[in-house]
C-alpha positions in Angstrom: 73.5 144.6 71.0 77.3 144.9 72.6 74.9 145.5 76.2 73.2 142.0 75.5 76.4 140.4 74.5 77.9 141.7 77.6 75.2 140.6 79.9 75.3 137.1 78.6 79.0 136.7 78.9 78.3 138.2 82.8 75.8 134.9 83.1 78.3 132.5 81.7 81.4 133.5 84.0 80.0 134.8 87.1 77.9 131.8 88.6 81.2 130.5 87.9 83.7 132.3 90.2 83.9 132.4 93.7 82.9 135.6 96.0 86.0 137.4 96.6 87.9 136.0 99.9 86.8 132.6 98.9 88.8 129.8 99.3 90.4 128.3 96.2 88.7 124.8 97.5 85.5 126.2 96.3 86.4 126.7 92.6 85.0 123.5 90.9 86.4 121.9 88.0 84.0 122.9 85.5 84.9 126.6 86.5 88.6 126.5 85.6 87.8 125.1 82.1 85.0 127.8 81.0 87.4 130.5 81.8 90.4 129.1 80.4 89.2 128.1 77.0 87.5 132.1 77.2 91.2 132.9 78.1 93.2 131.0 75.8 91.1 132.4 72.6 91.8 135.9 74.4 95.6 135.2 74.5 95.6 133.9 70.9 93.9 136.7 69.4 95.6 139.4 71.2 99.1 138.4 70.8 98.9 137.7 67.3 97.0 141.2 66.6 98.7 142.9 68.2 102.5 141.3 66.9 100.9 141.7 64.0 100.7 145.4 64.7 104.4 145.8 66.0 106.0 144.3 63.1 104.0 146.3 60.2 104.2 149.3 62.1 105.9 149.7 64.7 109.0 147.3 63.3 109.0 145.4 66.2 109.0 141.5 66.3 106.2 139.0 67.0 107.4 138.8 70.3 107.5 142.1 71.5 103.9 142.6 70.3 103.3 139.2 72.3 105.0 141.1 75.8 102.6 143.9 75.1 99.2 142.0 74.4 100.0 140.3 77.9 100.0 144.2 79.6 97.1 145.0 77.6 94.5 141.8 78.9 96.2 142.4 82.3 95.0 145.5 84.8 97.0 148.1 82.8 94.9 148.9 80.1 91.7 146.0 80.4 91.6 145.8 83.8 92.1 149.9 83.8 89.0 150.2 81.6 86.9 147.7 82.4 87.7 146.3 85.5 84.3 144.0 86.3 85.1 142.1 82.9 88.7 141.8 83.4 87.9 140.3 86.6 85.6 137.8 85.2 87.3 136.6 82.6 91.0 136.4 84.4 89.4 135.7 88.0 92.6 135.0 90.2 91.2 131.8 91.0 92.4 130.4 87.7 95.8 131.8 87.9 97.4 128.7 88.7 96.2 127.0 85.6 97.4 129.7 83.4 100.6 129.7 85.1 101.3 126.2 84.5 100.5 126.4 80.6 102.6 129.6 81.1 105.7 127.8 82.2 105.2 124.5 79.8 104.8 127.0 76.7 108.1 128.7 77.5 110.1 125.7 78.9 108.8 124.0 75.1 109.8 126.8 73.1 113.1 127.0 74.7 113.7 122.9 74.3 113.5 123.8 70.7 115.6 126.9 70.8 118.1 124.5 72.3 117.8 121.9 69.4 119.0 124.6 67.0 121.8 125.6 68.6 125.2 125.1 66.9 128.0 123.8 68.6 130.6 124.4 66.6 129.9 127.7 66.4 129.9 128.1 70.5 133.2 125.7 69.9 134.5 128.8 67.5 133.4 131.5 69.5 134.2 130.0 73.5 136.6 132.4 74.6 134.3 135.6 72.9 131.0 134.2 74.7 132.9 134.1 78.2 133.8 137.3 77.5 130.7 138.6 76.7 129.3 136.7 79.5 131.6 137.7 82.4 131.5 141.5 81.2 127.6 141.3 81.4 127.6 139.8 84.9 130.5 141.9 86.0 129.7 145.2 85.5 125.9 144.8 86.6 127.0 144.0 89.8 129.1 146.8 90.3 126.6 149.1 88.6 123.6 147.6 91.9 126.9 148.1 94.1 127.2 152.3 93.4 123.1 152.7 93.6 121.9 150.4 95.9 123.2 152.2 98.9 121.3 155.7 97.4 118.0 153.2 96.6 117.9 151.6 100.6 117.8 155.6 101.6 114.6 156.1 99.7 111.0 154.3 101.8 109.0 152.4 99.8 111.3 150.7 97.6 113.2 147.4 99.4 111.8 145.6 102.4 112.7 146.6 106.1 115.1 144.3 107.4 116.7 143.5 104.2 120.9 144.3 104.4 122.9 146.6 102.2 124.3 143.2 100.9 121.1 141.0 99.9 119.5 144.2 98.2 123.0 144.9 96.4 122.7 141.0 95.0 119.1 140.9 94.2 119.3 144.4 92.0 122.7 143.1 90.6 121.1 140.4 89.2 117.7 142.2 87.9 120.5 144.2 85.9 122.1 141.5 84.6 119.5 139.5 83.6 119.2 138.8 79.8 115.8 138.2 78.2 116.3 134.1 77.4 113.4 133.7 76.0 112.9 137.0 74.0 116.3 136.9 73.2 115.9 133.5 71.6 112.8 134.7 69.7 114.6 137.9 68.6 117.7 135.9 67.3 115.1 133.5 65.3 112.8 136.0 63.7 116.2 138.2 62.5 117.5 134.9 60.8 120.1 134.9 63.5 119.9 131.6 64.2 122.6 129.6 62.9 124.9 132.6 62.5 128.2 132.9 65.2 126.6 136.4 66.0 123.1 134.5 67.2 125.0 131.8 69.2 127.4 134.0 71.2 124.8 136.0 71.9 121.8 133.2 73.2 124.8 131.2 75.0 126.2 134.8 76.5 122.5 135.7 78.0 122.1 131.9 78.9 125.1 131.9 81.3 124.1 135.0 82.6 120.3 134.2 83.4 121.6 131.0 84.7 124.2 132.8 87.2 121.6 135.7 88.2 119.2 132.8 89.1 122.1 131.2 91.3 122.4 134.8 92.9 118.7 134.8 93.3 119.0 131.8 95.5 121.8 133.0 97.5 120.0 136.5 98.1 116.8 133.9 99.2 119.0 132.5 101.2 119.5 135.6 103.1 116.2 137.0 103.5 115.4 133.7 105.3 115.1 130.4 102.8 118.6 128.7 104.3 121.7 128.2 102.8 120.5 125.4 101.8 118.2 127.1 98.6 121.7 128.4 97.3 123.9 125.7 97.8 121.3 123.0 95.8 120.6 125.2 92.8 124.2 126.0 91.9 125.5 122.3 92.9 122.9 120.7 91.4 122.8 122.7 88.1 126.7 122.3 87.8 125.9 118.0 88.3 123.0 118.2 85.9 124.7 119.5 83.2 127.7 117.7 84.0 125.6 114.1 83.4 124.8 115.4 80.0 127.9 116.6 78.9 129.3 113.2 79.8 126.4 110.9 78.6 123.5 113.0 77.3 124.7 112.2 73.3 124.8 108.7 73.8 121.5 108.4 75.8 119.9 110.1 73.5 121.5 108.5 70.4 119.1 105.8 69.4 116.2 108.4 69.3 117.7 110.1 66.4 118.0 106.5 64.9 114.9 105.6 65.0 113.8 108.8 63.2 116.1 108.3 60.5 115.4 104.7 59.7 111.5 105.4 59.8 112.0 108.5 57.9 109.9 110.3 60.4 109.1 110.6 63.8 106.8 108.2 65.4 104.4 108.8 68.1 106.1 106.5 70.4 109.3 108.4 69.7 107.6 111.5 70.2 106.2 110.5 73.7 109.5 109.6 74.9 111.3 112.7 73.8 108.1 115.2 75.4 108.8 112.8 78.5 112.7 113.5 78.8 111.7 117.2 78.3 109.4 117.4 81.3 111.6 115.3 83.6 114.6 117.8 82.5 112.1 120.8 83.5 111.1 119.6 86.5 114.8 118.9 87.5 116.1 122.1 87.0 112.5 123.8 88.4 113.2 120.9 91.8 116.7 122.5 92.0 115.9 126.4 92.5 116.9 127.6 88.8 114.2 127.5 86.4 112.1 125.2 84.1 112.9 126.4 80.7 117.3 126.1 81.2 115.9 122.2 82.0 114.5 122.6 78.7 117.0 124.5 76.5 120.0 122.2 78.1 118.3 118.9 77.4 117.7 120.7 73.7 121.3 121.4 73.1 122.3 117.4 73.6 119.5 115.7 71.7 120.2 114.4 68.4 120.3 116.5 65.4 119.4 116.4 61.6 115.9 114.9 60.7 115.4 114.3 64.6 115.1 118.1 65.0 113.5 118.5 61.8 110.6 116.1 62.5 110.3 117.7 66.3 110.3 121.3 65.4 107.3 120.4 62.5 105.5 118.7 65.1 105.7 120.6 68.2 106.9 124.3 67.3 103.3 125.6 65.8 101.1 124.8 69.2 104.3 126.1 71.2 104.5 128.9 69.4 101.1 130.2 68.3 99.6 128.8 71.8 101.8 127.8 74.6 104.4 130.5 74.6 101.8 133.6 74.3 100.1 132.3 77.6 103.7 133.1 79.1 103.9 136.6 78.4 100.2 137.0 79.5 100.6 135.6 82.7 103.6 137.6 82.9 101.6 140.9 82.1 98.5 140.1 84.2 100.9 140.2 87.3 101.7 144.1 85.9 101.0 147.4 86.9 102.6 150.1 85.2 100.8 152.8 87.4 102.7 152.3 90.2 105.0 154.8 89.6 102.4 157.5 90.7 104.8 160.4 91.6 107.9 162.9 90.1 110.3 161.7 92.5 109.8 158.0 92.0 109.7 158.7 88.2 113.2 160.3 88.5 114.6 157.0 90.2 113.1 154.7 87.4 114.6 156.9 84.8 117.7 156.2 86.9 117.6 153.1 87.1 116.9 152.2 83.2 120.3 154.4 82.2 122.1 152.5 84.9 120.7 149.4 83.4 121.5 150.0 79.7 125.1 151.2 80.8 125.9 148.7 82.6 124.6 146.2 80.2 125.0 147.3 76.7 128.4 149.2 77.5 129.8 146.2 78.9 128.8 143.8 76.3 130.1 145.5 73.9 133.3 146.3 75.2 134.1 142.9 75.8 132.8 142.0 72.4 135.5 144.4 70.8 138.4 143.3 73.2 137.5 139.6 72.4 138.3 140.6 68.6 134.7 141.4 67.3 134.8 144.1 64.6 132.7 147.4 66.0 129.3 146.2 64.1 129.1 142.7 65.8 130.1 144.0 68.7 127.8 146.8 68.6 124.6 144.1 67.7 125.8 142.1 71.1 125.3 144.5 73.1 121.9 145.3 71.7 120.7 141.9 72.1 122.1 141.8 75.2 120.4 144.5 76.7 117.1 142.9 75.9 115.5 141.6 79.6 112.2 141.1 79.1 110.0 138.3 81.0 113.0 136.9 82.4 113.1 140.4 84.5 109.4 139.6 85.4 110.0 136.4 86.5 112.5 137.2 88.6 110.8 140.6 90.3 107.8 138.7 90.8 109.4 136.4 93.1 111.3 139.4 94.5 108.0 141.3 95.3 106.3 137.4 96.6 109.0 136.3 99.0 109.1 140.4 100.4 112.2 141.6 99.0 111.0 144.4 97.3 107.6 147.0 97.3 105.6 147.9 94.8 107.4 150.8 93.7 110.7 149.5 93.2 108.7 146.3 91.2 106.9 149.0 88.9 110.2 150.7 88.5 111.7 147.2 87.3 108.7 146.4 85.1 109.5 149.3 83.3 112.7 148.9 82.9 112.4 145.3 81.0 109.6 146.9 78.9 111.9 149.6 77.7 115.3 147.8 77.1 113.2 144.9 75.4 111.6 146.9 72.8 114.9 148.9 72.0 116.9 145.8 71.1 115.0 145.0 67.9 115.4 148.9 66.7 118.8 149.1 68.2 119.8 145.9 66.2 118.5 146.5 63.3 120.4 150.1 63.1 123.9 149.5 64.2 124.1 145.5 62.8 121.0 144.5 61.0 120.1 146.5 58.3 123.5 146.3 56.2 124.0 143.0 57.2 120.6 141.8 55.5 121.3 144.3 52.8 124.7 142.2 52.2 122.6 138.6 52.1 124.3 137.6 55.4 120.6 137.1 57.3 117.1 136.0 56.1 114.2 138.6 55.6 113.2 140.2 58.6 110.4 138.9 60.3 110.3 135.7 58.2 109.7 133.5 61.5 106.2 134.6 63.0 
């Protein structure tokens, strides 16, 4: 029976896909949709089994079950065991298609992350988030400064013809990197949210995603884009969000009036606000930074109260349950963890993951404590902090694309996001979240899957 099933599903996607070598012209229109609807029930299935999984078992949130169901469709473990199916139903043909949903989903779910943010608590907390910010961009960057000269010694790892400096930048900012968008789903689904704790924290890892994509540029800049590629993404992020400090509120005003004296949010009210979130995307993708801060920043100046309410109930379910699991499969389709194939190279990711956390979690939560934090905040920063997740993916990816770095060294990175992402939920929970819960300060744990 599961032979005939097999065979069937063989006649369905195979007619469909290209020989291998063909060119992407080839691939008709009808092909891209029979795989991606195949796909998207895939993605749907897997990520809510398997977060489903995490957080009765394994006490891990929905999103770090979501990270792992991308590895498992992707050549890991699917492709791994059966590679001819895998191949079918994720044909690389289509991979633009799922990329596109992939960064829509994410760039959404952080729009909405940004609606939720408090203001008045970032207004309480400024000095502590700069702080916490500059610590976790600081010490990163002398952390790639002491190993990178020992990593450039070893073949295999950073392209020939890339300078002590460039590789020095581009792991500097791999260590920095907070995971944004796990981050944001962490802080949600531990009722962190609208607590002073959650919003140092998400505006902490925002400035310093945002400033290891600005290194990013420069370090393209080196390896051959022009200075150009720097000098655009951190002028023209700095103008961006200038404009919408200055005028953003008002601009976006009469929105949040017309969902008030409707008493709901109309479609043609809708339409304009999905409108203003693409257009924010695609200024801050145009730029050289990266869709989903376009998103989160034109989030954190639209109106609030029944505006946000009325957005969140309309949109937040498909983003959620949909949209944002096709980002973490993409992400884990691009992902092989059996790359790092040999004792030595084992030794230098292990190396590489206690740099990391050092660098990251000791420095966050120093600075968290000599801002004025008590030792349990201060500790639960640094945990969340340490989280990279996707964000690290994203940003390998394009290391390993524009010929920064080799497989190895890319492996070696993949693991390191996949272990510092699923320690923060366990690390959190230990040294801040349990007694805080137990004391009624957050919501019940896991209440927003």
């Amino acid at each position: 029976m599961v032979g005939e099933v097999l065979s069937s599903l063989t006649s369905i996607l195979a007619p469909h896909g290209p020989p291998v070598g063909a060119k992407l012209s080839s691939y008709a229109p009808g092909d891209y949709s029979i795989h991606f609807f195949l796909q998207l029930a895939l993605i749907v299935v897997a990520c809510r089994g398997v977060g489903w999984f995490c957080r009765k078992f394994l006490a891990q949130p929905q999103v770090v079950g979501e990270m792992i169901a991308g590895v498992i469709l992707g050549p890991s473990l699917f492709g791994l065991l059966a590679p001819g199916l895998q191949a079918m139903v994720f044909p690389r043909e289509t991979g633009n298609v799922l990329y596109a949903g992939a960064q829509f989903g994410v760039a959404l779910y952080m729009f909405l992350v940004g609606l939720t943010l408090r203001l008045d608590h970032f207004q309480s907390k400024v000095r502590n988030a700069a702080m916490v910010s500059g610590a976790g961009l600081f010490a990163p960057f002398v952390m790639a400064i002491l190993i990178t000269p020992w990593l450039l010694t070893v073949p295999g790892l950073f392209a020939e013809g890339l300078g002590r400096g460039g590789a020095t930048l581009f792991m500097g900012a791999c260590i920095a990197l907070t995971a944004f968008p796990m981050l944001a789903r962490i802080i949600n689904e531990r009722g962190l949210a609208d607590s002073p704790l959650g919003t140092l924290s998400l505006t902490a890892g925002a400035f310093d995603d945002a400033a290891s994509w600005c290194v990013l540029a420069v370090v393209l800049a080196l390896f051959g884009g022009g200075s150009g590629v720097a000098v655009l993404a951190i002028v023209g992020a700095f103008l961006y969000v200038s404009f919408l400090l200055l005028f953003g509120r008002r601009l976006f005003a009469p929105l949040g009036r017309a969902v008030e004296m409707q008493g709901e949010m109309s479609a043609t009210v809708l339409a304009i606000t999905l409108a203003l979130f693409c257009l924010s995307a695609f200024i801050m993708d145009a730029i050289g930074i990266h869709g989903i801060f376009g998103g989160f920043i034109l989030g954190v100046f639209m109106p609030r109260g029944l505006f946000v309410e009325e957005l969140k109930r309309k949109v937040e379910p498909l983003a959620v349950v949909i949209l944002l699991p096709m980002f973490f499969t993409y992400s884990g389709l691009n992902t092989r963890l059996d790359m790092v194939n040999s004792l030595p190279f084992l030794l230098i990711a292990i190396g590489i993951l206690v740099a990391s956390i050092l660098a990251k979690f000791g420095a966050c939560y120093a600075a968290a404590r000599l801002s004025g934090e008590d030792n349990r905040t201060a500790l639960g920063i640094g945990a969340l902090m340490n989280s990279r997740g996707l964000m690290e993916l994203i940003i390998i990816n394009i290391g390993i694309q524009k010929g920064i770095i080799e497989p190895a060294l890319f492996s070696m990175l993949v693991l390191m996001a996949i272990v510092t992402t699923m320690m923060a939920g366990p690390l959190f929970e230990i040294v801040y979240g349990r007694r805080a819960r137990a004391e009624g300060e957050l919501g019940r744990l896991g209440a927003a899957t």
